[in-house]
Biopython code that builds the backbone (N, CA, C, O; Angstrom):
import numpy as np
from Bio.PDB.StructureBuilder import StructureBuilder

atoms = [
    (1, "UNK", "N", (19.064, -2.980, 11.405)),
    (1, "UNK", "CA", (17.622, -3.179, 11.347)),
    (1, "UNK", "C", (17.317, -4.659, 11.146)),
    (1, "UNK", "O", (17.882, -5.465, 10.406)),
    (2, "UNK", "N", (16.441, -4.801, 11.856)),
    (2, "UNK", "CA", (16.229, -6.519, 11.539)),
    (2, "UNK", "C", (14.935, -6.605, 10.817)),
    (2, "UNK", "O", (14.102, -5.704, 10.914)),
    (3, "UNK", "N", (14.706, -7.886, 9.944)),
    (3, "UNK", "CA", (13.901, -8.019, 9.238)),
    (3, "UNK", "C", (12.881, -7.505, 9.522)),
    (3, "UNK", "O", (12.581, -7.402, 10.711)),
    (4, "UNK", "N", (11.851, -6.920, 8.298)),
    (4, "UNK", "CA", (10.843, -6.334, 8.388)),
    (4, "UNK", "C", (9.100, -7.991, 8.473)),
    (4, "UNK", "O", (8.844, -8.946, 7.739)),
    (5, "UNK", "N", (8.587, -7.562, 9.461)),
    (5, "UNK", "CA", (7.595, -8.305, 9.631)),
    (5, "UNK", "C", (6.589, -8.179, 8.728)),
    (5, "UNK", "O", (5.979, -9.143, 8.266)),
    (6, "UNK", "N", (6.398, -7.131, 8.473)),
    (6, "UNK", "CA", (5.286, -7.097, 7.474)),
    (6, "UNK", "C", (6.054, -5.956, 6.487)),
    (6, "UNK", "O", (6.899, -5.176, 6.924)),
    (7, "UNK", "N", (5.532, -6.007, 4.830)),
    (7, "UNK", "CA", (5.435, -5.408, 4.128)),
    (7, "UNK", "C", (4.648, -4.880, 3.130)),
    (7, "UNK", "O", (4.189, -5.729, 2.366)),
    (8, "UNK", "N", (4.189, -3.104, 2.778)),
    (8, "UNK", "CA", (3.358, -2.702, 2.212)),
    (8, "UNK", "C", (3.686, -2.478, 1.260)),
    (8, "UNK", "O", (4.613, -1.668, 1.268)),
    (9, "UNK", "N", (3.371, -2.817, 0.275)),
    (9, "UNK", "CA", (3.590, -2.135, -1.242)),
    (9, "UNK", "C", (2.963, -1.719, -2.114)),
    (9, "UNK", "O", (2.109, -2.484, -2.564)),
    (10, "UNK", "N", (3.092, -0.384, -2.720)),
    (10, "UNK", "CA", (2.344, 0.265, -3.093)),
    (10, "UNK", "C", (2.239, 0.164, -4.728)),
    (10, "UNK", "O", (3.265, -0.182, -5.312)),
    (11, "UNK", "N", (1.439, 0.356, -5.255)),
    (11, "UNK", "CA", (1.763, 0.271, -7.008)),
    (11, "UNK", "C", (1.851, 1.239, -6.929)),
    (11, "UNK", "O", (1.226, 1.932, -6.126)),
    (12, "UNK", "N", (3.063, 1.821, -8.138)),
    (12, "UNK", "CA", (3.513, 3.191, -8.385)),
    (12, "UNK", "C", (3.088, 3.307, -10.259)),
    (12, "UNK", "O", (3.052, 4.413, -10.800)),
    (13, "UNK", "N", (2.875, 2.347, -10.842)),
    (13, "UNK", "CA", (2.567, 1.961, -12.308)),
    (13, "UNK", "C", (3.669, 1.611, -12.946)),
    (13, "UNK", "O", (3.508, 1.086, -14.048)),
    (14, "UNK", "N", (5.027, 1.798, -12.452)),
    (14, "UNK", "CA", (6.373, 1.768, -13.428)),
    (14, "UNK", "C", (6.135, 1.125, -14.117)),
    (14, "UNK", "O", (5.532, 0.071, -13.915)),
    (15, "UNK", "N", (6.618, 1.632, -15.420)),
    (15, "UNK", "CA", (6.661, 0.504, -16.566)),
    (15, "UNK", "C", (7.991, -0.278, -17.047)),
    (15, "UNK", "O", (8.982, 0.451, -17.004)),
    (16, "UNK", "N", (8.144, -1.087, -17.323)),
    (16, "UNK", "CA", (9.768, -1.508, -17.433)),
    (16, "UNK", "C", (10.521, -0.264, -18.172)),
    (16, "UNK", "O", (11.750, -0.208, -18.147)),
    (17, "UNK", "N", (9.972, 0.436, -18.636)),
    (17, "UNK", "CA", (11.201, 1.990, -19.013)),
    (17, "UNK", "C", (11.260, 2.360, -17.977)),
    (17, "UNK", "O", (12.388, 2.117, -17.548)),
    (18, "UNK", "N", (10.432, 3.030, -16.986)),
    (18, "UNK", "CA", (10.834, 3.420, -15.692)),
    (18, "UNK", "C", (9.789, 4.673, -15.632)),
    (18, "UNK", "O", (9.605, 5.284, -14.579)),
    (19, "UNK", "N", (9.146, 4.992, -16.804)),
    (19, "UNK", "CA", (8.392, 5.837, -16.993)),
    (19, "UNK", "C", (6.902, 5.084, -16.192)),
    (19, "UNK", "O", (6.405, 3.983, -16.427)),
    (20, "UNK", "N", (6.395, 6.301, -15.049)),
    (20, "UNK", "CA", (5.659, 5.708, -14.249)),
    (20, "UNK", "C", (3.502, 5.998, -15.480)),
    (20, "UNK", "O", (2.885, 6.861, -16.105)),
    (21, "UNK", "N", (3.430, 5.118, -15.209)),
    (21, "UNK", "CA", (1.941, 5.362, -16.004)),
    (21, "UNK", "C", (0.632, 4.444, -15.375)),
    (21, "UNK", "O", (0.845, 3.722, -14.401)),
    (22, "UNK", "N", (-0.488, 4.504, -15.881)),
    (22, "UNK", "CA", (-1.200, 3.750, -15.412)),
    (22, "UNK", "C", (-2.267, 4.187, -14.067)),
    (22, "UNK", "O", (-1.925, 4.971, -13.181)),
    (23, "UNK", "N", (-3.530, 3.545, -14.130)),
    (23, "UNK", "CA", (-4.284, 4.404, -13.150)),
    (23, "UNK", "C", (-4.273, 4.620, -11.333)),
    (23, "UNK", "O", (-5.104, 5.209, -10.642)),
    (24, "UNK", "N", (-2.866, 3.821, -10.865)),
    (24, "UNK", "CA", (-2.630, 4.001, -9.627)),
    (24, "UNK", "C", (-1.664, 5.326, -9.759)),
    (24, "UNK", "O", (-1.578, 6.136, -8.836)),
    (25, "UNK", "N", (-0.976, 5.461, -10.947)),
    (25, "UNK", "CA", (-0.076, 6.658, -10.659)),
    (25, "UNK", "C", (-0.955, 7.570, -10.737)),
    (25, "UNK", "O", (-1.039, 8.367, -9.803)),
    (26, "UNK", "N", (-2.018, 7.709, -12.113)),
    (26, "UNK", "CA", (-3.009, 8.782, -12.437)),
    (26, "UNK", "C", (-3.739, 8.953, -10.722)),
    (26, "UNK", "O", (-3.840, 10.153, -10.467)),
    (27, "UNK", "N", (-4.181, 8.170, -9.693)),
    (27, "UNK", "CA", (-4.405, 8.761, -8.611)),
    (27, "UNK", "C", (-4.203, 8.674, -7.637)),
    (27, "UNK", "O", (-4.931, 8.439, -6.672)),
    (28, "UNK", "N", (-2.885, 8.900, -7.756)),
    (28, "UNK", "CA", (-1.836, 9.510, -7.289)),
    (28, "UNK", "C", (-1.294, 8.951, -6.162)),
    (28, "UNK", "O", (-1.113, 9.608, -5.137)),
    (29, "UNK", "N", (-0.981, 7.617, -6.285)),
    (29, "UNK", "CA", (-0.585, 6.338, -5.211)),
    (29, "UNK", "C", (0.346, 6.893, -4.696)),
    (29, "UNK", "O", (0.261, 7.031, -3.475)),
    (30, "UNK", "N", (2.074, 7.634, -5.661)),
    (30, "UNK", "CA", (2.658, 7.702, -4.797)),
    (30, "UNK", "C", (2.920, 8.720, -4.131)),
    (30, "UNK", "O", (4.055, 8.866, -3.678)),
    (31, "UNK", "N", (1.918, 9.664, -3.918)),
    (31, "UNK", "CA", (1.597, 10.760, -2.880)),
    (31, "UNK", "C", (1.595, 10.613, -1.356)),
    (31, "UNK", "O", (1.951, 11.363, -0.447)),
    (32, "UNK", "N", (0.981, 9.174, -1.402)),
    (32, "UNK", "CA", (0.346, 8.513, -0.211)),
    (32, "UNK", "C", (1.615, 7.784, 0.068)),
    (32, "UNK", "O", (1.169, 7.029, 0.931)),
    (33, "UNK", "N", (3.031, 7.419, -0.046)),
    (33, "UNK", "CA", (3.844, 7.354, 0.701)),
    (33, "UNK", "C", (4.083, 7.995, 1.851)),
    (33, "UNK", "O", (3.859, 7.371, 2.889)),
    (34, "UNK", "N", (4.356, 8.738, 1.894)),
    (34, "UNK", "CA", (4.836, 9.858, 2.925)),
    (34, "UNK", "C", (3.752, 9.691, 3.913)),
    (34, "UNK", "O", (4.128, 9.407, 5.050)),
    (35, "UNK", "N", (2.573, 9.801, 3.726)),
    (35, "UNK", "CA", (1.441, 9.459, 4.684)),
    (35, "UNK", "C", (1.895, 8.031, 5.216)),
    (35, "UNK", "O", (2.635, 7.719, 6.148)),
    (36, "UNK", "N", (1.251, 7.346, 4.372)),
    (36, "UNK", "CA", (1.828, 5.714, 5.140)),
    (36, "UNK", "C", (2.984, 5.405, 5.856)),
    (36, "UNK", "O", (3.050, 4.704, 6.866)),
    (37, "UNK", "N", (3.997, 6.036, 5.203)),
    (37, "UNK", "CA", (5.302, 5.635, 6.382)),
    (37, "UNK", "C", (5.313, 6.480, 7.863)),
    (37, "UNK", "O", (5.650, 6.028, 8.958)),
    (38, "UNK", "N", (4.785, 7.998, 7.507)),
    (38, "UNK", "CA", (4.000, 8.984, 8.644)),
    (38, "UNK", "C", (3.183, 7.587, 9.574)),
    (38, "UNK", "O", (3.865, 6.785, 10.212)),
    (39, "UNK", "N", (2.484, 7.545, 9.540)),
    (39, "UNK", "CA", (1.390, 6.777, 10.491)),
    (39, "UNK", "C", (2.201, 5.100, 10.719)),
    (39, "UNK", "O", (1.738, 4.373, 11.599)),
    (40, "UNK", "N", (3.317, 4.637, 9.925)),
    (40, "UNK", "CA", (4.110, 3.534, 10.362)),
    (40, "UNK", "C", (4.531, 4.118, 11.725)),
    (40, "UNK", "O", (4.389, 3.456, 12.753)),
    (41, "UNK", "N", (5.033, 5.319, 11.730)),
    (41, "UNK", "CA", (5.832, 5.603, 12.799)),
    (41, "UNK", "C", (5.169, 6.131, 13.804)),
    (41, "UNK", "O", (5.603, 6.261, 14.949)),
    (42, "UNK", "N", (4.073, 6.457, 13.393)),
    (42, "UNK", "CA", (3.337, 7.300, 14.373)),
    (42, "UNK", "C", (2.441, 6.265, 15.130)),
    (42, "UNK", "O", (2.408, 6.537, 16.330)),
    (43, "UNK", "N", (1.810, 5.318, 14.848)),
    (43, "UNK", "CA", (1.626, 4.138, 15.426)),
    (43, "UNK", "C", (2.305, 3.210, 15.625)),
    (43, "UNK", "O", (1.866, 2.081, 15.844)),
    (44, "UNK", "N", (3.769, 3.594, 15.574)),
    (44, "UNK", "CA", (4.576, 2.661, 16.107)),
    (44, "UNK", "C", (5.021, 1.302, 16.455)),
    (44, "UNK", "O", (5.543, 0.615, 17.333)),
    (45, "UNK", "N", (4.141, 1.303, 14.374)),
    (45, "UNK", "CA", (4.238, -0.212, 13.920)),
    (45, "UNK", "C", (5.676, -0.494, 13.727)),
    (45, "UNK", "O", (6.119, -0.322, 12.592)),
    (46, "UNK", "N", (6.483, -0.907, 14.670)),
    (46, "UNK", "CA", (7.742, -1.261, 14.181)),
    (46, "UNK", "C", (7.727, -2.626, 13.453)),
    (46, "UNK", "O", (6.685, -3.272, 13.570)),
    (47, "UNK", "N", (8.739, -3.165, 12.710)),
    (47, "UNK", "CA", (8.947, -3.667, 12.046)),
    (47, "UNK", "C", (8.028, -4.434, 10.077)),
    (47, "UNK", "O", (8.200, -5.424, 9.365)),
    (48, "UNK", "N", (6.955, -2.956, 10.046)),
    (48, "UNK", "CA", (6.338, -2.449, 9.030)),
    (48, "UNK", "C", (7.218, -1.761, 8.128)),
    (48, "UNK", "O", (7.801, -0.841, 8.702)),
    (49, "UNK", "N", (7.532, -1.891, 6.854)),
    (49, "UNK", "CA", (7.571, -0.993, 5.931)),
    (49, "UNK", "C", (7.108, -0.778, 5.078)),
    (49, "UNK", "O", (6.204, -1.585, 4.864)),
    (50, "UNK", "N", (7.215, 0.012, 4.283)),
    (50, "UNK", "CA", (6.820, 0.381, 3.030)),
    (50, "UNK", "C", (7.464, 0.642, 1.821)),
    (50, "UNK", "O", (8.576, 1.159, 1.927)),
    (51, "UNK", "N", (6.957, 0.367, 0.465)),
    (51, "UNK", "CA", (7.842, 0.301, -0.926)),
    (51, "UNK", "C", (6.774, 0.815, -1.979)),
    (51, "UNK", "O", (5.548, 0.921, -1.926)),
    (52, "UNK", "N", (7.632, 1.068, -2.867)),
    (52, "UNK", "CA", (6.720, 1.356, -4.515)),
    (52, "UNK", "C", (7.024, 0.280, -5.102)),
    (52, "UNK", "O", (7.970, -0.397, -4.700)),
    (53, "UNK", "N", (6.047, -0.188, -6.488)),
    (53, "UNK", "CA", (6.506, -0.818, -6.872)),
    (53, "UNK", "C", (6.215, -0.643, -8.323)),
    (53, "UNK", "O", (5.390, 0.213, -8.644)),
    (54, "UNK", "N", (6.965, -1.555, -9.478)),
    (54, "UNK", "CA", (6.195, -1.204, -10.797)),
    (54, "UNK", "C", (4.961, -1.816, -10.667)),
    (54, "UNK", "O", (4.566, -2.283, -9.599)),
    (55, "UNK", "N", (4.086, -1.849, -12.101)),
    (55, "UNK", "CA", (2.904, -2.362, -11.895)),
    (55, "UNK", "C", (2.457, -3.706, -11.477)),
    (55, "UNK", "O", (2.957, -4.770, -11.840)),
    (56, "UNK", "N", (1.037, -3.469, -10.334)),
    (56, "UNK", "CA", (0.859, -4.972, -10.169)),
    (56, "UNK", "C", (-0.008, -5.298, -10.670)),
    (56, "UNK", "O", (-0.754, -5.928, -9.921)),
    (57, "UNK", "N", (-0.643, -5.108, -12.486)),
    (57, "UNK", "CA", (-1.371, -5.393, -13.158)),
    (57, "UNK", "C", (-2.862, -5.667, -12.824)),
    (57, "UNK", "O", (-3.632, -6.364, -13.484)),
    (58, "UNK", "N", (-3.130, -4.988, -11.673)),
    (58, "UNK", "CA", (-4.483, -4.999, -10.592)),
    (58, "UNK", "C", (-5.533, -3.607, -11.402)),
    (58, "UNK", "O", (-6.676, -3.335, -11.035)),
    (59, "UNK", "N", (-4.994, -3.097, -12.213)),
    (59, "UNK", "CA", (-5.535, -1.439, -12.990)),
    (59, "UNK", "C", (-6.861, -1.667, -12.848)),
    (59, "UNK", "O", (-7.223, -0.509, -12.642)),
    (60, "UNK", "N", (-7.553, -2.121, -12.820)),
    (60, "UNK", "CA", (-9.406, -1.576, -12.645)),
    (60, "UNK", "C", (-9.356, -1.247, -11.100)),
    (60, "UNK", "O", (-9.945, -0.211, -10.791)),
    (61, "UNK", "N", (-8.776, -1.928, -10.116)),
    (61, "UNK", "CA", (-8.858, -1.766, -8.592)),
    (61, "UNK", "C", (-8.296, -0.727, -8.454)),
    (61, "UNK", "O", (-8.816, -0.173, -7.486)),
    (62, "UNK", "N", (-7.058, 0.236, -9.109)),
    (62, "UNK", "CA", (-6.346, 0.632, -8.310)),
    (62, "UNK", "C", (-6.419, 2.349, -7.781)),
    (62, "UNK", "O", (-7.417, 2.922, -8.218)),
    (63, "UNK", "N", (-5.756, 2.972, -7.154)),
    (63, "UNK", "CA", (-4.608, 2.391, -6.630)),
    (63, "UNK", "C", (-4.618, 1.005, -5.635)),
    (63, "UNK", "O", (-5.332, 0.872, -4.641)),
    (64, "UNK", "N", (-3.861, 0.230, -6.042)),
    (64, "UNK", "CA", (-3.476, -0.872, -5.265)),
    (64, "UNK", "C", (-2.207, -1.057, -4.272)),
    (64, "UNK", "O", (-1.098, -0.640, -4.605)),
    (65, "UNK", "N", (-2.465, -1.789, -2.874)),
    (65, "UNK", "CA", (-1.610, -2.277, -2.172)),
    (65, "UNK", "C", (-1.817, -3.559, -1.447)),
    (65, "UNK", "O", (-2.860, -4.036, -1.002)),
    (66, "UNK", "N", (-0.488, -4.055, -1.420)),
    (66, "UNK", "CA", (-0.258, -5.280, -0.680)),
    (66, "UNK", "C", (0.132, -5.783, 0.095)),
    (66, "UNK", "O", (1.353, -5.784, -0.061)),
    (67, "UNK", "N", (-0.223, -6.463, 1.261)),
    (67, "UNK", "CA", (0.831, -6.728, 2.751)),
    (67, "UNK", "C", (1.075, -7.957, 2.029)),
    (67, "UNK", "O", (0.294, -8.627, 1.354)),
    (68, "UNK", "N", (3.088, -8.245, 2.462)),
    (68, "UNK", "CA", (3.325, -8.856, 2.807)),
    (68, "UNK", "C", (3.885, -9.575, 4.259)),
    (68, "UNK", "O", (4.657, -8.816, 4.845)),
    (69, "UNK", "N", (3.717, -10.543, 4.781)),
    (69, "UNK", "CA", (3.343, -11.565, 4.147)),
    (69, "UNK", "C", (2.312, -12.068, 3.929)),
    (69, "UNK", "O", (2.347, -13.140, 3.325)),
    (70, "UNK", "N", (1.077, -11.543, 4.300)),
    (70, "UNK", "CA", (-0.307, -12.254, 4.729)),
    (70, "UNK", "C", (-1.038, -12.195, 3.289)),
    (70, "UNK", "O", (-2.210, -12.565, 3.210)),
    (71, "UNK", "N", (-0.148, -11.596, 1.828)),
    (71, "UNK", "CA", (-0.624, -11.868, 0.616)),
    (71, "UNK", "C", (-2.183, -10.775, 0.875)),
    (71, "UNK", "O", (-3.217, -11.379, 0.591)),
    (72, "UNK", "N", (-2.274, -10.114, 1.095)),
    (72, "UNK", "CA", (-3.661, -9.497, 1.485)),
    (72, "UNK", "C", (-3.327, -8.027, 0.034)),
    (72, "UNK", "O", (-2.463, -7.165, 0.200)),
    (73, "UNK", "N", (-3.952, -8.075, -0.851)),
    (73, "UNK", "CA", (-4.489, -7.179, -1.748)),
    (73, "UNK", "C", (-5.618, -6.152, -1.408)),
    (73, "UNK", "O", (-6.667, -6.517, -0.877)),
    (74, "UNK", "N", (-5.378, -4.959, -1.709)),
    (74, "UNK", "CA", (-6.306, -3.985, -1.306)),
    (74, "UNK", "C", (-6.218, -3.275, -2.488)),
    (74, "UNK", "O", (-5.125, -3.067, -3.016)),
    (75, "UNK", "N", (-7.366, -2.843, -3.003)),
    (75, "UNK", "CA", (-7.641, -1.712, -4.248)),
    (75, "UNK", "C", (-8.799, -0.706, -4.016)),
    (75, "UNK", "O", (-9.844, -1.008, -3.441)),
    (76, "UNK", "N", (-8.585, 0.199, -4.388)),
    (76, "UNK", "CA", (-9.424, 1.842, -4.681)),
    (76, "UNK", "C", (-9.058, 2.535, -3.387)),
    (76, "UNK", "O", (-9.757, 3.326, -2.752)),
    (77, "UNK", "N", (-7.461, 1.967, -3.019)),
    (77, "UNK", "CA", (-6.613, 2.592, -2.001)),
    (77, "UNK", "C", (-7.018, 4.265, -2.337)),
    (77, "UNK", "O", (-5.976, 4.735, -1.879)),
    (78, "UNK", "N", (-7.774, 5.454, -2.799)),
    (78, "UNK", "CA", (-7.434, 6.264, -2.676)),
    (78, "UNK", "C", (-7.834, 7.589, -1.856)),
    (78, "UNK", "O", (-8.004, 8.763, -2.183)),
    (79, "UNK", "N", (-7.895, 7.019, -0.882)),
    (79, "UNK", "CA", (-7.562, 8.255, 0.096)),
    (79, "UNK", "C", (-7.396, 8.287, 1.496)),
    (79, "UNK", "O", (-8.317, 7.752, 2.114)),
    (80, "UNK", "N", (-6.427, 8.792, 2.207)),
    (80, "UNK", "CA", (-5.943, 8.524, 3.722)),
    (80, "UNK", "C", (-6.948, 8.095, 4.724)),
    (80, "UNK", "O", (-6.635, 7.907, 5.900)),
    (81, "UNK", "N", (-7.804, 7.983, 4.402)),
    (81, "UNK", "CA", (-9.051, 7.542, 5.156)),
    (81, "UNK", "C", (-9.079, 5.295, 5.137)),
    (81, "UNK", "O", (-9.138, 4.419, 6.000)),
    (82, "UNK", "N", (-8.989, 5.346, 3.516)),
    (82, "UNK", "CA", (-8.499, 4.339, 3.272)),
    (82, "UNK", "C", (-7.838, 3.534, 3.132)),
    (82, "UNK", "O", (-8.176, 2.435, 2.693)),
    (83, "UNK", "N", (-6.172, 4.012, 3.628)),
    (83, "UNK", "CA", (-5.127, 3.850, 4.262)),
    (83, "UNK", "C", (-5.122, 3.455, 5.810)),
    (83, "UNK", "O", (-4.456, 2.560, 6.328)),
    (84, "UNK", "N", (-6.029, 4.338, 6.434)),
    (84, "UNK", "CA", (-6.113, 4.362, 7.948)),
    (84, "UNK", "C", (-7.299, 2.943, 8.320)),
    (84, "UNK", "O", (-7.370, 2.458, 9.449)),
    (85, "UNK", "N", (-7.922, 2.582, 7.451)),
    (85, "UNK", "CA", (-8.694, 1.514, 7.497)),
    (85, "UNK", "C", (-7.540, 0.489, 7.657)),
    (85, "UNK", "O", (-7.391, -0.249, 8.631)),
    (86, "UNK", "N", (-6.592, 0.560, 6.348)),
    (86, "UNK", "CA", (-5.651, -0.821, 6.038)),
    (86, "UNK", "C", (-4.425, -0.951, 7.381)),
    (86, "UNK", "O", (-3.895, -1.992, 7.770)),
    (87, "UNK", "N", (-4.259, 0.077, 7.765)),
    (87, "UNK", "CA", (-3.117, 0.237, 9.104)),
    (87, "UNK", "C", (-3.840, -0.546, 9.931)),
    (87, "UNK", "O", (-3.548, -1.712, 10.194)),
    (88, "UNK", "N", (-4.944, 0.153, 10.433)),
    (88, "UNK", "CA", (-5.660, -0.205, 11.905)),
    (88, "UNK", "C", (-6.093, -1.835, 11.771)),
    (88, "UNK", "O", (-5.857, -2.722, 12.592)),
    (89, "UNK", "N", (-6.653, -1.926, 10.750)),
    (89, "UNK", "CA", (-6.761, -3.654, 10.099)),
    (89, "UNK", "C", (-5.310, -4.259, 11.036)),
    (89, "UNK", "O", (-5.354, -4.704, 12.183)),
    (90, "UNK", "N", (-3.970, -4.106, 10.093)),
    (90, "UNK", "CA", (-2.962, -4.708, 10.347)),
    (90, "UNK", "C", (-2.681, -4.291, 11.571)),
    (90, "UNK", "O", (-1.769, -4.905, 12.123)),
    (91, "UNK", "N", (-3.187, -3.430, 12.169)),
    (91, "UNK", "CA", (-2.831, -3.675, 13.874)),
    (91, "UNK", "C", (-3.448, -4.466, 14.255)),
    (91, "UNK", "O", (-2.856, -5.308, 14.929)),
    (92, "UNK", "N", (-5.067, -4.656, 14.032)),
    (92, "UNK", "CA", (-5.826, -5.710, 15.359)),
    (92, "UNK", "C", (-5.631, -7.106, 14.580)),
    (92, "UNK", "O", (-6.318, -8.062, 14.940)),
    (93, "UNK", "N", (-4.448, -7.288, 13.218)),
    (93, "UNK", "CA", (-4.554, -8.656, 12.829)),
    (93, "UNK", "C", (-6.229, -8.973, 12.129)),
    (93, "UNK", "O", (-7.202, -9.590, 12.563)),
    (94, "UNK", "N", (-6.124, -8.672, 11.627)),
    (94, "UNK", "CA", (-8.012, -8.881, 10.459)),
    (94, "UNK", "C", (-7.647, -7.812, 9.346)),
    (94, "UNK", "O", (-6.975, -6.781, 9.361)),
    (95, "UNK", "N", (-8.380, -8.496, 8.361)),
    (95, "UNK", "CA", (-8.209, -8.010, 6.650)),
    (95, "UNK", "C", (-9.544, -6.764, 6.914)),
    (95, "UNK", "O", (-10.644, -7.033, 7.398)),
    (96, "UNK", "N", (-9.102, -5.435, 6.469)),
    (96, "UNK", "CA", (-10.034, -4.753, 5.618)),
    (96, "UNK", "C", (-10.598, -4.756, 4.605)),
    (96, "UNK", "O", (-10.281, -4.277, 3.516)),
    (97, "UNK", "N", (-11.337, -5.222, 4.876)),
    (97, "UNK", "CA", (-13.120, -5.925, 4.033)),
    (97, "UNK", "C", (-13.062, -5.235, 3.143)),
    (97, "UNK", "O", (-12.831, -5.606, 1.992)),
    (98, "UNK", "N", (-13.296, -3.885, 3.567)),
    (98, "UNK", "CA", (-13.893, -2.570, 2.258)),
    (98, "UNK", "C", (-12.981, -2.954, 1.386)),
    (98, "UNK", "O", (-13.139, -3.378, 0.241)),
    (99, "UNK", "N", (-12.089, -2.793, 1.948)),
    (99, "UNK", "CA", (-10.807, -2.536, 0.610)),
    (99, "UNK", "C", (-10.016, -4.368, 0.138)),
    (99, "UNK", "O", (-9.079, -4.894, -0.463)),
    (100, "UNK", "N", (-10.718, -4.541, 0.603)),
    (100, "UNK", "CA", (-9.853, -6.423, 0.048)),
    (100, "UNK", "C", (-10.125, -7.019, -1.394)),
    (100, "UNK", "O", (-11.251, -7.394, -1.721)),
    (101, "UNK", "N", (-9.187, -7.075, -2.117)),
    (101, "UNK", "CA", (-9.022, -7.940, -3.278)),
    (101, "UNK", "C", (-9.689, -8.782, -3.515)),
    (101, "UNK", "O", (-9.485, -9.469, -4.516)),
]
sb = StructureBuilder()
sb.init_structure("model")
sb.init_model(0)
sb.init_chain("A")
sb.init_seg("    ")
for serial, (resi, resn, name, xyz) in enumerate(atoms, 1):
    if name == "N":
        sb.init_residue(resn, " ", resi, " ")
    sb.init_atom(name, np.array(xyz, "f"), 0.0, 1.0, " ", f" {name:<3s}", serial, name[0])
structure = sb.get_structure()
């Protein structure tokens, strides 16, 4: 696999115990994996992936996610509707407004 062009990352809340907490887990960020990597493939964003991560101390926004590399923050990620905003964004190259940091 060759390097990934862009990357999404999701807050999962981990806390350095490993015990996940915090209000992106409370709704329910990492549910919405499986969706997001679903529609990576299904729009046939190659060289997109996706990750959890511990917290990105963003908690009033969240759930929160982040492309890298374009540093682009998105919060009140919660629901596939609002996911499908942040995909289609990173296809035509332009930030989703609604949801931008």
């Amino acid at each position: 696999m060759e390097k990934p062009k862009k990357h999404i990352l999701v807050c999962a809340s981990f806390r350095p115990s490993g015990e996940p907490k915090g209000k992106c887990h409370r709704k329910g960020a990492l549910d919405f994996l499986p969706y997001i990597e679903n529609e990576i493939i299904d729009r046939g964003l190659d060289g997109v992936i996706v990750s959890s991560t511990c917290c990105l101390k963003m908690c009033d926004d969240g759930p929160v996610m982040v492309v890298y590399p374009d540093n682009l923050w998105y919060g009140n990620v919660d629901s596939e509707e609002a996911i499908d905003d942040i995909l289609d964004a990173i296809e035509d190259g332009v930030v989703a407004e609604e949801y931008a940091l």
